[in-house]
N, C-alpha and C positions, 0 to 999 in steps of 0.2 A: 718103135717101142714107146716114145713121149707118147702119143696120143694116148693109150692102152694106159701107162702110166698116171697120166695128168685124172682120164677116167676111174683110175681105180683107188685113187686116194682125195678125189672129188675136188682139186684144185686147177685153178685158172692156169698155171701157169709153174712148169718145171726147167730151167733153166739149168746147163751147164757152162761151166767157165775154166777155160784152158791157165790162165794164169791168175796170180796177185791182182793185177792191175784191172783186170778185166771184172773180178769178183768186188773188188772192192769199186767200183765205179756203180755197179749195179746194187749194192750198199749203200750209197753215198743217192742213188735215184728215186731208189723203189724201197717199202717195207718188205719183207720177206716173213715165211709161216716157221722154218725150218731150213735147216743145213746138213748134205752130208759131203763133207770133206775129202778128199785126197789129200792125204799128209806131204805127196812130194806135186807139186804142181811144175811141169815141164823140167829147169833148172832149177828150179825155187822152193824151198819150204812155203806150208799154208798157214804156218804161225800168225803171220799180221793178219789172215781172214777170222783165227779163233779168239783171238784177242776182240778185233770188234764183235764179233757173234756174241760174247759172251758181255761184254759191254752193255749190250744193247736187249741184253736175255733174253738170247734167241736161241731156241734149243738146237742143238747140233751135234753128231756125232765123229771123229774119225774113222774111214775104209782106209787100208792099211796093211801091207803085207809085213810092215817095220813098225818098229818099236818107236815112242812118241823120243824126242831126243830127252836127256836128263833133265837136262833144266824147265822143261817145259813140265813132264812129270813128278817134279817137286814143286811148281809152283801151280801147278791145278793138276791136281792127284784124282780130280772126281771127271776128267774128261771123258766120256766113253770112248772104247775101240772096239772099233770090229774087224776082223780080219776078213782080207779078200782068199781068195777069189769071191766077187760077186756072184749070187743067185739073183737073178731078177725078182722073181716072187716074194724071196727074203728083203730085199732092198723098197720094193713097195711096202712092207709090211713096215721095215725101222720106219720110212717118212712118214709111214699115216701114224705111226707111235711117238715121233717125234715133235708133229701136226697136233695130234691130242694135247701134247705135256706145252706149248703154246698158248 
């Protein structure tokens, strides 16, 4: 699916990241076009990946079967959510809309 992917929203390079640490290293390496989120990354909330995304005004949305936790919803009330289950086709569509607003 990356290849199909990478092809259909015309970028070099689509990258997944199982945890925090792993995300934010690749942050900390590379610029990035766009983000879409997993609210729960393995053990971990992805709050310190939305925190610098938005730091760095990098548009990004959360996928999410759960509600963002309270505090995070009072303090950035304008995050987008989208709920899963993923549709691939849909999911190409938010990156290249996310890719735009970039």
């Amino acid at each position: 699916m990356h290849v199909n992917f990478v092809e259909e929203i015309r970028r070099s390079v689509v990258k997944t990241c199982q945890n925090n640490c792993e995300a934010l290293r690749i942050l900390n390496s590379k610029g990035i076009d766009a983000a879409i989120i997993n609210l729960n990354l393995a053990d971990e909330k992805s709050m310190p990946i939305a925190e610098r995304l938005i730091a760095a005004g990098v548009p990004f949305h959360f996928r999410t079967a759960c509600t963002l936790p309270r505090a995070m919803r009072l303090h950035r009330p304008d995050i987008p959510i989208r709920r899963k289950p993923v549709i691939a086709n849909r999911l190409v569509d938010a990156l290249r809309d996310l890719c735009e607003q970039g």
